[in-house]
C-alpha positions as a printed Julia matrix, in Angstrom:
119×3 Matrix{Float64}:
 100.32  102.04   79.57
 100.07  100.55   82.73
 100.92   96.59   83.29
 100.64   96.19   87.5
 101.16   97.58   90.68
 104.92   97.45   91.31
 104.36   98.42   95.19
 102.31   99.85   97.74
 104.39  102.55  100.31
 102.65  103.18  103.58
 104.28  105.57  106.19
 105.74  104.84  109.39
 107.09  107.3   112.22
 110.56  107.14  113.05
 112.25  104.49  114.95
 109.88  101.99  114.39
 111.95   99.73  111.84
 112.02   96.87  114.83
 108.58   96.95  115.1
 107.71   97.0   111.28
 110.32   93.96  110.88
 108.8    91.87  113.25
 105.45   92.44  112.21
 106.18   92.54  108.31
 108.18   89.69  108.51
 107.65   87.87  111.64
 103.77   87.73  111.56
 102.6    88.59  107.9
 105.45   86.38  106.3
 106.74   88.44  104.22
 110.67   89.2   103.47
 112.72   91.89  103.79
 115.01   92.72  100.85
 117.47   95.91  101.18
 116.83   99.22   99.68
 119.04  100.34   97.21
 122.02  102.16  100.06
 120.85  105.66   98.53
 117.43  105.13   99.93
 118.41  102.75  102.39
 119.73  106.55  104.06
 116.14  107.32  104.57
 115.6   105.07  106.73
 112.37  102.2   106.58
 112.15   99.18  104.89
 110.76   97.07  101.98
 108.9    93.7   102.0
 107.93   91.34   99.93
 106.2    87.86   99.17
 105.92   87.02   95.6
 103.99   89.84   93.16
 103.17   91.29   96.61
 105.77   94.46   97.84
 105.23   96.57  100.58
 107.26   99.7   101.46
 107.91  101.33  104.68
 108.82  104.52  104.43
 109.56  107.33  107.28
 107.68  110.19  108.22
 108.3   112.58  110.76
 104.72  114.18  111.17
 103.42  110.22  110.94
 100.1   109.85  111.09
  98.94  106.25  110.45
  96.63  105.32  107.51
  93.52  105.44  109.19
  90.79  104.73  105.52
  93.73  104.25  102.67
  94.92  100.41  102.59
  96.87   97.53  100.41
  94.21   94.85  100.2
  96.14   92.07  100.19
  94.42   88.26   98.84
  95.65   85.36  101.0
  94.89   82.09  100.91
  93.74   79.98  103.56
  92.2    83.21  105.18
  91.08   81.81  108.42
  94.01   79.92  109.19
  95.73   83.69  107.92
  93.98   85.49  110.51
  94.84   82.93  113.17
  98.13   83.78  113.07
  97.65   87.31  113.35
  95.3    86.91  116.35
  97.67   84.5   118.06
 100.78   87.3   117.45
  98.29   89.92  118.94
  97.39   91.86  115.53
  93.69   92.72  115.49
  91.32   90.62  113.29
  88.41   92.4   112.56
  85.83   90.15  109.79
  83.93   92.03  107.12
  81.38   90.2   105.29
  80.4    93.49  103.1
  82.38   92.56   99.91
  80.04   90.04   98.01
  82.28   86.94   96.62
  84.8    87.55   98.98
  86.29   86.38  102.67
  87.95   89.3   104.45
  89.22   91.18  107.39
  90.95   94.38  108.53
  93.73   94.81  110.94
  96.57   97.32  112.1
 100.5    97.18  111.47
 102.16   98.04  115.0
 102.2   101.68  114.12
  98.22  101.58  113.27
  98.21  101.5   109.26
  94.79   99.56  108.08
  95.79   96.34  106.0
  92.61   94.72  104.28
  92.88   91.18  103.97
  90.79   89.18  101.23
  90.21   85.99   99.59
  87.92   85.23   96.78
  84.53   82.15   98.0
């Protein structure tokens, strides 16, 4: 039976682990923890903030997540989305999810990130 969501992968092209760490990290807040050194061979990398992990894993034919997306809740959304605006992510509001606060924006390789918090 299913319990929760242990993580969410999204791809990333290679070369691009800088990028990824300072947006991951540096920006969203989140911390990176190692991969186990068997996967760690693969290359990418693995976040995390809580319940919340994100994996970054490589693809050669990349091609960045342009309608799939985490949805991640936040709190403090506006203040959230400051800090992405003021790091140069884009912050674009949606107001179509009733009972909710949200916005979209783009990883430095282009993957769509939802951001939401419950009114």
């Amino acid at each position: 039976m299913l319990v929760a969501v242990d993580h969410v992968q999204l791809a990333a092209p290679p070369g691009s682990q800088d990028a990824l760490r300072s947006y991951y990290a540096g920006v969203l807040g989140l911390t990176e923890v190692p991969k186990p050194p068997v996967l760690a061979a693969r290359g990418g990398c693995w976040f995390e903030a809580g319940p919340v992990r994100l994996h970054l894993g490589v693809e050669d034919d990349f091609r960045p997540a342009e309608k799939a997306h985490p949805g991640l809740e936040v709190r403090d959304i506006e203040v959230y989305a400051a800090r992405l605006a003021v790091h140069g992510a884009p912050v674009t509001w949606d107001d179509n999810l009733p009972g909710h606060l949200r916005f979209y924006s783009r990883d430095p390789v282009g993957n769509r990130l939802e951001f939401l918090q419950p009114r």
